[in-house]
C-alpha positions in Angstrom: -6.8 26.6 11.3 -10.5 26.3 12.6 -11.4 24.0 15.9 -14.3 23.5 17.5 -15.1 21.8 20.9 -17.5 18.4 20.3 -20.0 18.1 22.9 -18.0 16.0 24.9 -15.1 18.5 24.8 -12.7 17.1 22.8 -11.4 19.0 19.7 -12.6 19.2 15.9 -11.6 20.4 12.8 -13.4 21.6 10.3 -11.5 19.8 6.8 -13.3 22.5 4.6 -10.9 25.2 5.7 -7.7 23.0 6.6 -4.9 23.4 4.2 -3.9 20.5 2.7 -0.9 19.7 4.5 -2.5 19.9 7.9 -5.5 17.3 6.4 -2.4 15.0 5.8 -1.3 14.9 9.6 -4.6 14.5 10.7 -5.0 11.6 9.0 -1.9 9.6 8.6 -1.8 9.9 12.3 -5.4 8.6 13.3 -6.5 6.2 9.7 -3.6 3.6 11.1 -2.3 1.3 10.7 -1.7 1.3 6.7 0.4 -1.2 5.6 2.5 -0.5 2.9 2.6 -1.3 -1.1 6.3 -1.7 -2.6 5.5 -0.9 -6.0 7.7 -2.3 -8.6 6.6 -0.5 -12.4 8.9 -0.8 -15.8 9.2 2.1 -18.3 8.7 1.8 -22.2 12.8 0.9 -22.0 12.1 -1.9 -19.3 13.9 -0.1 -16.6 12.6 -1.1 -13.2 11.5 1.6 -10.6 10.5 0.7 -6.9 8.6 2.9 -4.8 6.6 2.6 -1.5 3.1 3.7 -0.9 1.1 3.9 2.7 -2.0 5.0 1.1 -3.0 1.9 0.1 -5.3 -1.2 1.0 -7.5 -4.0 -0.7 -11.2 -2.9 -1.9 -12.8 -5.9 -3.7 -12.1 -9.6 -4.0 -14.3 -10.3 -7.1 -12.5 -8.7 -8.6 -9.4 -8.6 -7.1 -8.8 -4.8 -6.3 -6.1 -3.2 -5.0 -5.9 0.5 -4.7 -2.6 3.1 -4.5 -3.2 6.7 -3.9 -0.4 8.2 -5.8 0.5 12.2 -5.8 2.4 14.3 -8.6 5.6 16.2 -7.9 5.3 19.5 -6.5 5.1 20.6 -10.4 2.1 18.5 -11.2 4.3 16.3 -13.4 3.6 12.4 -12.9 5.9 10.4 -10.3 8.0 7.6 -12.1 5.0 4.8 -11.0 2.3 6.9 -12.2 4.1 7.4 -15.3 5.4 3.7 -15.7 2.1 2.4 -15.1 0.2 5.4 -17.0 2.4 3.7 -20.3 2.3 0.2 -19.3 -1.1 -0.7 -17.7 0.7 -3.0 -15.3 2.5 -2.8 -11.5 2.8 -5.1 -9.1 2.5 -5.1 -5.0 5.1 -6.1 -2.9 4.5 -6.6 0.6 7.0 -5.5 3.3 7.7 -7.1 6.1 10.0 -6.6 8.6 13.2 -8.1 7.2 12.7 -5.8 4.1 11.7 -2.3 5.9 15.0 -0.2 5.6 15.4 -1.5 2.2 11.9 0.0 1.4 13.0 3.2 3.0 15.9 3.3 0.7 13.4 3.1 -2.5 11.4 6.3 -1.0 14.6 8.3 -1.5 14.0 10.9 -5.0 16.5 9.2 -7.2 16.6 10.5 -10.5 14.4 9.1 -13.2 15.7 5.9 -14.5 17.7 4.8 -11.3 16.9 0.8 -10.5 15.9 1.3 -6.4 16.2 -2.6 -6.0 19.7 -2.4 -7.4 20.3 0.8 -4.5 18.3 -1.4 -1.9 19.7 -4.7 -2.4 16.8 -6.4 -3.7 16.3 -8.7 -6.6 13.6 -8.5 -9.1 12.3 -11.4 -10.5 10.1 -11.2 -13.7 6.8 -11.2 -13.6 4.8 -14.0 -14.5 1.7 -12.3 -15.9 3.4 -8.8 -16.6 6.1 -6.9 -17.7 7.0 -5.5 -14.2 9.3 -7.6 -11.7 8.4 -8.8 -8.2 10.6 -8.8 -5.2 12.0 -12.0 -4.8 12.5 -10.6 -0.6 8.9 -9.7 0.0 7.1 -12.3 1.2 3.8 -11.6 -0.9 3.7 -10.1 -4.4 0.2 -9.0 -6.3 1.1 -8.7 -9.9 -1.9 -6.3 -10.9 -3.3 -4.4 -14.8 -4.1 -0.9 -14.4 -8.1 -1.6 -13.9 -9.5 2.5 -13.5 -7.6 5.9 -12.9 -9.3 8.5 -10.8 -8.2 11.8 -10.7 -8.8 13.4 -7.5 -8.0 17.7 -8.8 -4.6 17.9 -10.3 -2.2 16.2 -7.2 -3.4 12.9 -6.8 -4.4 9.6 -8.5 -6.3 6.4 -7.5 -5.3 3.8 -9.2 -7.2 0.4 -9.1 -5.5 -2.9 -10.1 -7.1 -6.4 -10.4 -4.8 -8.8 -9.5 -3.7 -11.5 -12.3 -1.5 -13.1 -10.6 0.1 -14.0 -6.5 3.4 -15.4 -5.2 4.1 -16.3 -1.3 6.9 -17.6 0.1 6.5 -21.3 0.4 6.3 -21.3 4.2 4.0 -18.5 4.7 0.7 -19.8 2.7 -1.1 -23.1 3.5 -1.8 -24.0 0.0 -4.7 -26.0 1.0 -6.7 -24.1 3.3 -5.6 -20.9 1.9 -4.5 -19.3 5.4 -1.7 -17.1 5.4 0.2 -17.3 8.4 0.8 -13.8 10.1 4.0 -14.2 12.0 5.8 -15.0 8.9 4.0 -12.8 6.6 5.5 -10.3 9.7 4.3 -7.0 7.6 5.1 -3.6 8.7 2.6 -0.7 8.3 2.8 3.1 8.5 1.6 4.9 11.7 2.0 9.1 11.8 5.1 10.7 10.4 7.9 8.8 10.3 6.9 6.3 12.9 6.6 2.5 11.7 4.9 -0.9 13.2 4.5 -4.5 13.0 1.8 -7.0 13.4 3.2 -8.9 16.1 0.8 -8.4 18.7 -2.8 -9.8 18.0 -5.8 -11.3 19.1 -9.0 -12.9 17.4 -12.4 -11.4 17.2 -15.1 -13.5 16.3 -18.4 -10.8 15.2 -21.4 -13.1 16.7 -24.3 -14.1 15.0 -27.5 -12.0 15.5 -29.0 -15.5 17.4 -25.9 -15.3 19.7 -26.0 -11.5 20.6 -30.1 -11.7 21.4 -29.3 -15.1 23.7 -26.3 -13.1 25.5 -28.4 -10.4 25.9 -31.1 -12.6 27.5 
């Protein structure tokens, strides 16, 4: 492992010569918070699979992209939602909040291929309205998304972009005519470093000022 003291002596790291695994804990610890995509895919049978994803995050809103970064198995062969949406051009995004965190952990756990998570979590699928794949009738948003572009990053990770077709809230979470979401109740959790988890409970505004506003503060 290669470090190098910056100039005002903290410590670097050179990523060309990190191993993989040490990138990964660099990262995960300081790009925080992510929040977290429970991913509901189908199979060609229509068997449902649920799995969670930290890398993850909106990139465009015409269109509507969302984006998972999604690895292979330590073989190389495709996880059950690559595969699922590899074969069916369709997933959809469930949002985890609080109330719904330790069943999202339960879906990370490597069941065999063809195991219903929601059924070993205690969540209930509801079918999609645009596609095949169910939402999560518990999460308080859902993004029902088609496959939009692949990218294949070497031979152990994907990027998949979806454009959402179609959204569900719960009814107390969104006003429908201002199109605010409220935060508390959305209460989503996001992944910090390792194993370590957080909330969104503690905020404040920020308002970016105009460039007539910073020149007049600055006087």
């Amino acid at each position: 492992m290669t470090t190098s003291p910056p100039p005002a002596g903290g410590v670097a790291f050179d990523f060309r010569t990190l191993p993989p695994r040490d990138r990964y804990k660099l990262m995960i610890g300081s790009i925080v918070p992510r929040p977290i995509a429970l991913v509901t895919t189908v199979d060609l049978q229509g068997r449902v699979n649920a799995a969670p994803y930290s890398f993850f995050n909106c990139l465009s809103h015409d269109p509507p992209i969302l984006a998972l970064g999604v690895e292979t198995r330590a073989d190389l062969s495709f996880k059950d939602t690559a595969s699922n949406i590899r074969l069916t051009e369709v997933f959809c995004v469930n949002i985890v909040s609080r109330a719904i965190a330790e069943a999202m952990h339960v879906c990370a756990i490597a069941f065999p291929t063809g195991t219903d998570e929601l059924v070993e979590a205690g969540l209930t699928a509801v079918p999609g309205t645009a596609i095949a794949a169910p939402r999560i009738a518990e999460a308080p948003a859902a993004f029902e998304c088609r496959r939009h572009t692949t990218l294949e990053l070497g031979r152990s990770r994907q990027i998949v972009l979806g454009e959402i077709l179609h959204a569900h809230y719960h009814a107390d979470l969104v006003d429908a005519e201002r199109l605010r979401i409220d935060p508390e109740k959305l209460d989503a959790v996001a992944r910090l470093g390792g194993a370590t988890c957080c909330t969104i409970r503690d905020r404040f505004d920020m308002v970016a000022p105009s460039l007539e506003e910073w020149m007049a503060a600055k006087g």
